[in-house]
SEVEXNU-551653 format. One record per residue (C-alpha): residue in one letter; x, y, z. Coordinates in steps of 0.2 Angstrom, whole numbers, plus 5000, padded with zeros to 4 digits. Layout:
BEGIN
aXYZ/...
***
This chain:
BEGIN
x510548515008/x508948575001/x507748484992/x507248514972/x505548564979/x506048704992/x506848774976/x505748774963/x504448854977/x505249024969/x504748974951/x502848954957/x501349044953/x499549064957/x498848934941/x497749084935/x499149204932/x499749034916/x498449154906/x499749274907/x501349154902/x501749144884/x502649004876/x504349064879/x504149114897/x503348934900/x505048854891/x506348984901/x505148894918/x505648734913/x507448764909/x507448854926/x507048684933/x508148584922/x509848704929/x509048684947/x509148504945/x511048514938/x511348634953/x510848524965/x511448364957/x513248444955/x512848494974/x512548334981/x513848244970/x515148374978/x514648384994/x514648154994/x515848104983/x517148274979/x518948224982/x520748244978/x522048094979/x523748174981/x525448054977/x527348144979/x528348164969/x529948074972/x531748144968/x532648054954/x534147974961/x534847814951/x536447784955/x537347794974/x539147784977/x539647664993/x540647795005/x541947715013/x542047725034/x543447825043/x543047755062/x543447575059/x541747545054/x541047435039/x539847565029/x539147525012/x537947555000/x536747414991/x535647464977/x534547344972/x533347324959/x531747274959/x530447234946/x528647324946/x527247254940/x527547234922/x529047354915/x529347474928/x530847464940/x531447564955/x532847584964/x533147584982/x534747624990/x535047555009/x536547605019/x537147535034/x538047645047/x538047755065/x536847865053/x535847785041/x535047895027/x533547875015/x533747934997/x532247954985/x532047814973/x532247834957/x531247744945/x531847624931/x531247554916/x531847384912/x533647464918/x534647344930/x536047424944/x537847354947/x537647184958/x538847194974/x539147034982/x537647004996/x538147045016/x536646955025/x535947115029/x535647145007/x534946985007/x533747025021/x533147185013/x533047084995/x531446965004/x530747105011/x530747204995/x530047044985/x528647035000/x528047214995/x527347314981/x527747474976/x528647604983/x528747675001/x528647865004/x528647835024/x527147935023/x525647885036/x523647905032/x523648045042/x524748155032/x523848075017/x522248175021/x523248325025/x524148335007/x522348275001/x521248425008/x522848565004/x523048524986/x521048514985/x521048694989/x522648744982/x522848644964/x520848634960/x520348774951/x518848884961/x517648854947/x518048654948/x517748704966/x516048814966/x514948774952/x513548684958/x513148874968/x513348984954/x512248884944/x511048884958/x511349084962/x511149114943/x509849014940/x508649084956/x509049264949/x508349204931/x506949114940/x506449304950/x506749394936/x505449294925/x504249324937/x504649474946/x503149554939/x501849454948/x502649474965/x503049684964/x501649774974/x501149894961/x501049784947/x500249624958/x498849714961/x498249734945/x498549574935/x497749514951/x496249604946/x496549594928/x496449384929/x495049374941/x493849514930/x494549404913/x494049234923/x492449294926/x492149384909/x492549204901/x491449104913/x489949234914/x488349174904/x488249334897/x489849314884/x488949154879/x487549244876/x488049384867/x489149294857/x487549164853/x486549294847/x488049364834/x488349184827/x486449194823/x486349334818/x487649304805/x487049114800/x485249224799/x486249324786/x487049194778/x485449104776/x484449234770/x486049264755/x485949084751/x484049044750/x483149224747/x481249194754/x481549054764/x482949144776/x482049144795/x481549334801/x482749434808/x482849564823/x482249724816/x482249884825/x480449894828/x480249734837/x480049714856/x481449564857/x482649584871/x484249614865/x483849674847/x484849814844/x483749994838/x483850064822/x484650224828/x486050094834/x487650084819/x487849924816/x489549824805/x489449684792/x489649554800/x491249434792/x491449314805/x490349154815/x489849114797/x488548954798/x488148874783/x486348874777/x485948664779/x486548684796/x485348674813/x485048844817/x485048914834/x483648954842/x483349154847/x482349104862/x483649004870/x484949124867/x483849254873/x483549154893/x484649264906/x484249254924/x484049394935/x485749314947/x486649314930/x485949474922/x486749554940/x488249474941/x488549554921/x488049724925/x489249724939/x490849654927/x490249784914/x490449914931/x492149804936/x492549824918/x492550004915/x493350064933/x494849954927/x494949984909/x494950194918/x496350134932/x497650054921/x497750134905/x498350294915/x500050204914/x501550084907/x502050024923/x501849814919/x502649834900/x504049914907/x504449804922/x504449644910/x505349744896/x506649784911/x506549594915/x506849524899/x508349634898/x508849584916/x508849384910/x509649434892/x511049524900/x511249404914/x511349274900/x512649364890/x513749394906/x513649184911/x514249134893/x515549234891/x516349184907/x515749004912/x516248974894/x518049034901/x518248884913/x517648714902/x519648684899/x519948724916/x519448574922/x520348394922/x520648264931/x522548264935/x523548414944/x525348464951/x524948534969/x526648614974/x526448644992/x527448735005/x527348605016/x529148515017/x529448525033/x527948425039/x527948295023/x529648285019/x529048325000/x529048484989/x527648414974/x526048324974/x525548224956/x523348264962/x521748154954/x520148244955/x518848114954/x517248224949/x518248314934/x517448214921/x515648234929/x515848404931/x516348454914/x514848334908/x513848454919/x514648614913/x514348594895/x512548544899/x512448684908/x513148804896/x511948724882/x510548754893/x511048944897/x511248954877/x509448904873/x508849014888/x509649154883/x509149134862/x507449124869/x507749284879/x508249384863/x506649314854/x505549384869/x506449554865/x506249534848/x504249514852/x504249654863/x504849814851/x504349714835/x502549774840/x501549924848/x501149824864/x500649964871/x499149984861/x497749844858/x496549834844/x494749734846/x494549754824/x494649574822/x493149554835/x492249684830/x492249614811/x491749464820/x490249504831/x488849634831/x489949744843/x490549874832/x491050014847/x492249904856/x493750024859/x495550024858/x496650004874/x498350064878/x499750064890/x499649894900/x498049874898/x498549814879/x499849754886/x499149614896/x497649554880/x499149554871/x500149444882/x498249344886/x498149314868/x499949214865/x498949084877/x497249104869/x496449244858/x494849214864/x494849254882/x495149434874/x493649414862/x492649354876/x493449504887/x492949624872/x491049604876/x491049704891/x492049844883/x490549884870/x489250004876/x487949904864/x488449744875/x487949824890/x486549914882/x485749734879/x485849664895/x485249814902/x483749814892/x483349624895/x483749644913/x482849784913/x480949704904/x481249564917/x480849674933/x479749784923/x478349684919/x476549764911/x475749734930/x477149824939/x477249974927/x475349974930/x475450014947/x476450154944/x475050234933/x474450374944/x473350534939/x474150714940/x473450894943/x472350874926/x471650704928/x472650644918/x473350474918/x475350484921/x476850374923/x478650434930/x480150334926/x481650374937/x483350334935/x483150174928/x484350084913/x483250114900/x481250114894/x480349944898/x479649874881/x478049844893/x477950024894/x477350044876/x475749924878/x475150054891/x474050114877/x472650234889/x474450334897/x474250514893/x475850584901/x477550474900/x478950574910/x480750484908/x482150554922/x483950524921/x483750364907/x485350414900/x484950254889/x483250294883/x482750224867/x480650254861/x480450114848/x479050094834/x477750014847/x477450194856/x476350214840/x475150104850/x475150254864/x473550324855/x473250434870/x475150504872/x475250694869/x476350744883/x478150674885/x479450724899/x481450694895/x482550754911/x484150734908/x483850594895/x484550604877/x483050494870/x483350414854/x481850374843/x481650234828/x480750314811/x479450224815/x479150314832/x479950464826/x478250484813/x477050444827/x477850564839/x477850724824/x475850704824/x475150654839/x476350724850/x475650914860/x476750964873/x478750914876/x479650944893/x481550944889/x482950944904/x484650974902/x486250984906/x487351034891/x486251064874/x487050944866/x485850844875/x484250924868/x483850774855/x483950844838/x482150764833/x481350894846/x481551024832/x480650934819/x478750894828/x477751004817/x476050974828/x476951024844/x475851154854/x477151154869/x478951164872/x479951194889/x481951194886/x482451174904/x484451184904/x485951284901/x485851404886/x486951544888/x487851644874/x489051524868/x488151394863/x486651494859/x487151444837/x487251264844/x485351244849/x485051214829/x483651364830/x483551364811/x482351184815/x481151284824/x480451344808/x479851164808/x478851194823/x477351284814/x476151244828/x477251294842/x476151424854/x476951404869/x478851394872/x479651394889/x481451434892/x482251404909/x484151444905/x485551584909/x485251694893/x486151864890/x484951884877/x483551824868/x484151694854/x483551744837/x483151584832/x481451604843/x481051734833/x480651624818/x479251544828/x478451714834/x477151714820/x476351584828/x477051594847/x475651664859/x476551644876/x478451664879/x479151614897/x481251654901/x481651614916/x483451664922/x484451604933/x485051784939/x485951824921/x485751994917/x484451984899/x485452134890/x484752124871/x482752104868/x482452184852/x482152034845/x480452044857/x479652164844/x479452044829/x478351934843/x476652034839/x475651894840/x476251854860/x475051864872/x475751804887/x477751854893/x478651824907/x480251874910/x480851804927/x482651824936/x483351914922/x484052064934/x483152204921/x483152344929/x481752424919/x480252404909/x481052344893/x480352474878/x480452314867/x478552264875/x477752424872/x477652364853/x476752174857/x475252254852/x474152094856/x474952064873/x473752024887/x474851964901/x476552024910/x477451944920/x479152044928/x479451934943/x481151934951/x482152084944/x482952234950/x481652344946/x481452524955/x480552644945/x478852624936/x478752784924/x478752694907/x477252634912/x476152744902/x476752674888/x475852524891/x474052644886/x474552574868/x474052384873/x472352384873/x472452204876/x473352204892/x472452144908/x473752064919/x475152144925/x476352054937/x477852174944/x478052074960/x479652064970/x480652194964/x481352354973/x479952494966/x479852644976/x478052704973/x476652694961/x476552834946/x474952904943/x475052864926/x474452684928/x472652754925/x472952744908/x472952554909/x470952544908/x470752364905/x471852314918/x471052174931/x472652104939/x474052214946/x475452114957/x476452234967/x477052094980/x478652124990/x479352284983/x479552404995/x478252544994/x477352645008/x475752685001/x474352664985/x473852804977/x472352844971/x472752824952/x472752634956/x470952624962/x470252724946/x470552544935/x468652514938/x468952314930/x470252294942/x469852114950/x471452064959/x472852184969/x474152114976/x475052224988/x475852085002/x477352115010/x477752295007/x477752465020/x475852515017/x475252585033/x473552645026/x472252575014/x471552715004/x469452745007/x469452764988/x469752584989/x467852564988/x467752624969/x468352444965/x466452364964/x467452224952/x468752184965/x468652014971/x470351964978/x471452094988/x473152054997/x473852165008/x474852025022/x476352055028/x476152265029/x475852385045/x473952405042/x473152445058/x471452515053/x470252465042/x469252575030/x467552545030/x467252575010/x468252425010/x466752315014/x465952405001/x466952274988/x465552144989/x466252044975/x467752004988/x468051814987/x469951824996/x470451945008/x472251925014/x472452035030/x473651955037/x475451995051/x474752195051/x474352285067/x472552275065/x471752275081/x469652255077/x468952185060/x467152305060/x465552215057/x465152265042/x466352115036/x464552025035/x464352125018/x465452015008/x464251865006/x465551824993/x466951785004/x467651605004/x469351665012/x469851805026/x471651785031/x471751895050/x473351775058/x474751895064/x473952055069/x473252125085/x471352045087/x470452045103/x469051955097/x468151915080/x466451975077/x464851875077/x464651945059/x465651845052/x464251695052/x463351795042/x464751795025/x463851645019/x465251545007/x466351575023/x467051405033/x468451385044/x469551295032/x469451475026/x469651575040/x471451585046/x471551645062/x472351615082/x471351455088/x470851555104/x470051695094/x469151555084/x468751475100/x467851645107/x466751635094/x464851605099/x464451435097/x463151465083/x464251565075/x465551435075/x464151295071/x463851385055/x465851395051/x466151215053/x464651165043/x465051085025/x464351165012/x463951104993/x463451274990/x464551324972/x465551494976/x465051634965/x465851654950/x466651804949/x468151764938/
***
């Protein structure tokens, strides 16, 4: 037989899953164990002490006749009487004969027979019947237990028979069904998790914390309401406290944690203490938090398991009452047992004792009142189940309570398990509820985050860029150190990927700020910052993704010189960039726009009074629509990259001040509008490099003030003339076209100081080129030039002369002679450099502080 304890083993679980058993569930465990221990009582009673005492039943014979012999023989008949024990008397007929015969007694109350006169014989049978008691059945012991086991299975009822093993059977289904749910593999999983993330959220110094800082915050409030001028100081927005929550952060009345005014306040600086171990091991539940909160909501597979459960026990209940109920009366301690054994016992009927009746009908009907209150406990738990939404979960009560006012709702069985946490104790979901609000996690990240960046690290980080200016780059970090702010000298602050970024009032000590990067990083500024920013800020870097991420103060820093939008801004969301605030930018000059437009937003074009330099850079869009181009009359500058134009755009022939143009990267082929640009007298820089024009109209001579012309990678096969009547011309950039001749008319540009003609089929150089003796760069570079001639000493200006890639034999001495010339600026074969005389190559390698002329 098994023991209680293998049994029970199905009832057990792990003791952190108790968070997860209400009251009920709890009760219907130790009513489970109550019916084991009446299954295995009843069991061992049966299986020790269960028998049946079987009697026959004799026949009923009272009187007998004396029949009288017909061989010469004496035969008679005595019947005697004999008195019990007490008032009962039987019978017992004895006949004498050839073939004597027993007859049944019959029994006899107070009755006495006819007395025959006494043979010797009657009076020997008379002492032996006053020697015994009772009657004789001349049935031996061993046909005693045969009766006694037959009628035990034929005159017992079955239940008499098998009850201790159906209120075992019944008793381990209810005990599998109430924990079914912890054991299946696709529900174990998760409440595994669940319970070890909720253990850790209740133990983690971080909930204590939080939850410290609410309950002051609240007495703070609660004092300052009751005493007026005496209340201590609160957080405000525009401290440097860890923890304190910024202006731009909505924040809820707090109702709950009240402290009365009289009572010890807590102190913010012990609230405030977080190790760096601890601060990690609450970033990583917030993480833990958020990947469950993302795994379980998606379905309902724990509610409906212990909904199916609970139905499971109810009807399980309902079935067990209705027929165990059936049996109580079937059960009782005497029986008739009518076997068909005669002709081994010489008896038809058995008058049966069971000795455990009384016991087991004890048992049943504790048994049945168990089951009863199992099973009204059962229809509660339904009644709980569809009474309320379990399926969803509200945290209002917590956030009234605390300073976390954007902890979410739950559903599915995520709601269901706080909701089944909470019937054991509601504040392991308050506590839970902390690492469900962003704010939460904003706070530790922000005290985490001034605890490794101190002043001294961030001070190492300072480095000087391209303009000498002092610059610190932040990179994917949680938020912005408060030490940050105290770098008062910092003239560039880039922030990149700090989806968390929050500029408080203390950047107003940044005196020296006047440039700000924001990659990817939604920035949120207090008022206080918000003012400082609006005056003192010059230029503003923003990179995006969506613009919804552009922060909506960019549009309203009136002093802002410079703005670069670096993200998508196509058609559809060109009425989402809030152009209208740009009118707010009345000192805007530059604007930068790296974006997929289809055409130019209008709202730019309420800037363009003031706007001197306009920069689009596509991404390969096509730019359809630039009439809005001719309301920019005061732009001097324009670039219009990648936008696959594929020619001059009529709307720039009206920028009557512009200076410099900039068509890099388009599909451009043909050139003719180009007279057109006579009427910009301002225009001096004209940049139509790497597009797909064909040739060079002569109609560029009308272009007097031009000084740079960029033809780069296009794809033409000679210069006219025209292009060397621009006597102001001071660059030409011709690289990586099919030029196989340089003109001789090339010596009319007396101005010309940097020519580039790489990557061409040049094989002969024209002496009037050497004529250009303001030359400072000369790019000769992968042609098929085979001699450089020596009047290359003429330019004294040259500082670089580019001759790797072509056919050279040899360099010639002259070239020691071009003054400003060293070999960091002669790019050339190392064995040609190496043929060089020795004093030739003494001179090249010799540093110089000799300033170049300026030429530009």
């Amino acid at each position: 037989m098994f023991t209680l304890a293998e049994v029970a083993s199905l009832n057990d679980i792990q003791p952190t899953y108790r968070i997860l058993k209400p009251w009920w569930d709890v009760f219907m465990d130790y009513l489970a164990v109550v019916m084991l221990m009446v299954a295995i009582f009843a069991g061992t009673m049966q299986l020790t002490k269960d028998q049946v005492v079987c009697l026959p039943v004799l026949q009923s014979t009272v009187n007998s006749k004396a029949q009288p012999g017909t061989s010469g023989k004496a035969e008679f008949t005595t019947v005697e009487t004999t008195t019990g024990q007490g008032e009962e008397a039987s019978a017992r007929t004895v006949s004498f004969g050839s073939a004597p015969t027993v007859t049944p007694d019959v029994p006899l109350s107070r009755a006495t027979s006819s007395q025959y006169q006494p043979t010797e014989s009657g009076q020997e049978l008379k002492k032996e019947q006053k020697d015994s008691s009772g009657r004789k059945t001349n049935l031996d012991f061993q046909q005693y237990v045969f009766i006694n086991q037959m009628c035990y299975h034929l005159a017992l009822p079955w239940y008499s028979k098998y009850f201790p093993y159906l209120v075992l059977i019944h008793t381990i289904i209810l005990i599998v069904s109430s924990n079914f749910w912890f054991k299946y593999p696709k529900t174990c999983s998760k409440i595994e998790h669940f319970v070890s993330i909720l253990g850790k959220c209740f133990e983690s110094p971080w909930t204590t914390k939080a939850l410290s800082e609410t309950a002051c915050e609240d007495s703070e409030e609660n004092k300052q309401r009751l005493t007026g001028a005496q209340s201590l100081p609160k957080y405000v927005s525009t401290s440097s406290d860890e923890g304190s929550p910024s202006a731009s952060t909505p924040m809820i009345t707090k109702s709950g944690f009240k402290f009365s005014a009289d009572k010890p306040m807590i102190e913010v600086p012990s609230v405030t203490i977080l190790d760096k171990k601890d601060g990690e091991q609450a970033k990583a539940l917030f993480e833990k938090v958020r990947k469950f909160r993302a795994h379980v909501e998606d379905s309902d597979l724990i509610y409906k398991l212990y909904v199916g459960q609970t139905v499971i026990k109810t009807v399980k209940f309902i079935f067990i009452l209705c027929y165990t109920a059936n049996f109580v009366n079937t059960i009782s301690f005497e029986h008739i047992c009518n076997p068909k054994v005669e002709h081994l016992i010489g008896y038809t009927q058995f008058e049966c004792t069971h000795n455990m009746a009384y016991m087991l009908k004890k048992l049943l009907i504790s048994y049945i009142s168990l089951i009863c209150v199992y099973g009204f406990i059962c229809l509660y738990t339904l009644f709980w189940l569809f009474r309320i939404p379990l399926k969803e979960y509200s945290f209002e009560k917590v956030r009234e309570e605390s300073s976390f006012s954007d902890i979410p709702d739950v559903k599915n069985d995520f709601a269901f398990l706080l909701h089944m946490v909470d019937q054991y104790d509601q504040l392991y979901s308050k506590r839970f509820g902390v690492f469900l609000s962003e704010v939460s996690e904003n706070k530790l990240r922000e005290i985490s985050l001034n605890h490794e960046w101190t002043f001294e690290k961030l001070r190492q980080h300072v480095s000087r860029n391209a303009q000498d200016k002092q610059e610190l780059h932040l990179f994917m970090l949680s938020g912005v150190p408060d030490a940050v702010f105290d770098l008062t000298d910092l003239d560039v602050l880039k922030l990149e990927l700090i989806p968390e970024a929050k500029i408080p009032a203390k950047i107003s000590q940044m005196t020296n700020l006047q440039e700000l990067h924001l990659c990817h990083c939604p920035a949120k500024v207090e008022q206080t910052a918000f003012s400082f920013l609006r005056d003192h800020l010059r230029c503003l870097h923003v990179k995006f993704t969506d613009v919804a991420e552009i922060p909506a103060w960019v549009y309203l820093l009136k002093n802002l010189r410079e703005l670069y939008l670096i993200g998508n801004l196509n058609s559809e969301n060109n009425k989402m960039i809030g152009l209208e605030s740009l009118r707010e930018l009345r000192h805007l000059k530059i604007l930068h726009v790296k974006s997929n437009l289809t055409k130019i937003p209008p709202n730019i074009t309420d800037v363009a009074p003031h706007l001197t330099k306009l920069v689009i850079h596509n991404d390969g869009t096509k730019l359809v629509v630039l009439n809005s181009l001719k309301k920019m009359t005061n732009v001097a500058e324009l670039e219009l990259q990648n936008c696959e134009l594929e020619r001059i755009p009529h709307a720039i022939f009206s920028l009557s001040n512009l200076q410099e143009l900039d068509l890099k990267s388009n599909s451009i082929r043909t050139i003719e509008e180009i007279i057109s640009f006579q009427h910009l007298k301002r225009l001096t820089c004209l940049k139509l490099w790497h597009n797909k024009i064909v040739n060079i109209p002569s109609s560029i001579t009308h272009i007097k003030n031009l000084e740079s012309l960029y033809l780069s990678n296009n794809k033409l096969e000679s210069l006219p003339a025209a292009v060397f009547s621009l006597q102001k011309l001071r660059c030409l950039d011709v690289s990586y076209n099919s030029i196989a001749l340089i003109p001789v008319e090339i010596g009319l540009l007396q101005n010309l100081q940097h020519f580039h003609i790489t990557g061409n089929k040049v094989d002969i150089l024209p002496k009037q080129l050497f004529k250009c003796v303001k030359l400072r760069t000369l790019s000769l570079g992968q042609n098929c030039i085979t001699s450089i001639p020596d009047k290359v000493s003429q330019l004294l200006q040259l500082t670089h002369l580019e001759l790797k890639g072509n056919c050279l034999d040899r360099l010639p001495a002259t070239l020691g002679q071009c003054q400003l010339l060293r070999k960091s600026g002669l790019v050339v074969e190392d064995h040609l450099f190496d043929a060089l005389p020795s004093e030739v190559k003494e001179v090249l390698n010799q540093d110089t502080s000799i300033p170049f002329a300026n030429g530009i």
